[in-house]
N, C-alpha and C positions, 0 to 999 in steps of 0.2 A: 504494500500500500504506500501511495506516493506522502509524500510532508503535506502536501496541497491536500489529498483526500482526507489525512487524518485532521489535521486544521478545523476545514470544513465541518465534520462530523463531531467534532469538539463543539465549534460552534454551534452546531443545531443541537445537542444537550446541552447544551447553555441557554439557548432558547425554550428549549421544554422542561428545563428544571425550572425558569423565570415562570412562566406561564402557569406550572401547577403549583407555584407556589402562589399565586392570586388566587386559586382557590382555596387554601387555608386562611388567609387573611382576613377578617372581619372588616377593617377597615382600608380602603383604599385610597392612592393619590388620585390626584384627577385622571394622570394619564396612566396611571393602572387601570381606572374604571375606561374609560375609552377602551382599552386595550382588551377586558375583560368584557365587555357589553359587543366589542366590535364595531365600534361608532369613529369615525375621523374626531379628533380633539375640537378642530373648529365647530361641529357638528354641537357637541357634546357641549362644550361652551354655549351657543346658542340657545338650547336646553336649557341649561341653567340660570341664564341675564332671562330665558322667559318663564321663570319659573313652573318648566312644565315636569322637571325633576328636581328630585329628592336629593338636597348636599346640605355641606356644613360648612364654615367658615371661621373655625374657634378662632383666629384672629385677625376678623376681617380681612383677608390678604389670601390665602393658597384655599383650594377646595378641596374636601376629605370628600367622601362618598364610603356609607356601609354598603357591604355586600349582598347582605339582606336586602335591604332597599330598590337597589338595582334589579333582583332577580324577582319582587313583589312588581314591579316597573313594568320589566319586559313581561311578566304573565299578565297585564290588565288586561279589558275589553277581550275577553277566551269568546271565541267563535263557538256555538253548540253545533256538533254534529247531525245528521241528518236523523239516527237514529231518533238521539233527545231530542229536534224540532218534532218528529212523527209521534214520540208519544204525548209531548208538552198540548199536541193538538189533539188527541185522541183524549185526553182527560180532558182538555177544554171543550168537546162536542157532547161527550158523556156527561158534564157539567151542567150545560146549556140544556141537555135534554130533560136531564133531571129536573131541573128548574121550572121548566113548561110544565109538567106535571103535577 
């Protein structure tokens, strides 16, 4: 194996020990949560001046981000499957029906 291939390979575990270690971490920098959410920092900035995410600021100046937070973030607004739309309607007709009675 060449100097070049091991280097390289060096680096990408360098990279996925970085990575799993934002998943133990409760709390985050800004550009670990970018990094962790998979959002560009301008993006993720953005977000933030519009308060449509969840950060902290302990001293007005750098943005922390919990981890939790971010993963309550990305699950909002859950699409229902077709299954649960079929039966959400099938007890609201059985509902309806019952009611006329």
């Amino acid at each position: 194996m060449s100097e070049k291939a091991i280097l390289d390979e060096i680096q990408e575990l360098k990279k996925l020990v970085l990575s799993q270690s934002l998943y133990q971490k409760p709390i985050l920098t800004f550009q670990e949560a970018a990094s962790y959410i998979d959002l560009s920092p301008s993006y993720l900035y953005k977000l933030t001046c519009k308060g449509e995410i969840p950060f902290y600021k302990p001293q007005g100046k750098k943005i922390f981000m919990r981890r939790e937070d971010l993963e309550n973030w990305l699950l909002r607004h859950r699409n229902k499957t077709t299954d649960e739309l079929s039966q959400e309607a099938a007890t609201h007709v059985t509902l309806a029906s019952k009611k006329k009675n």
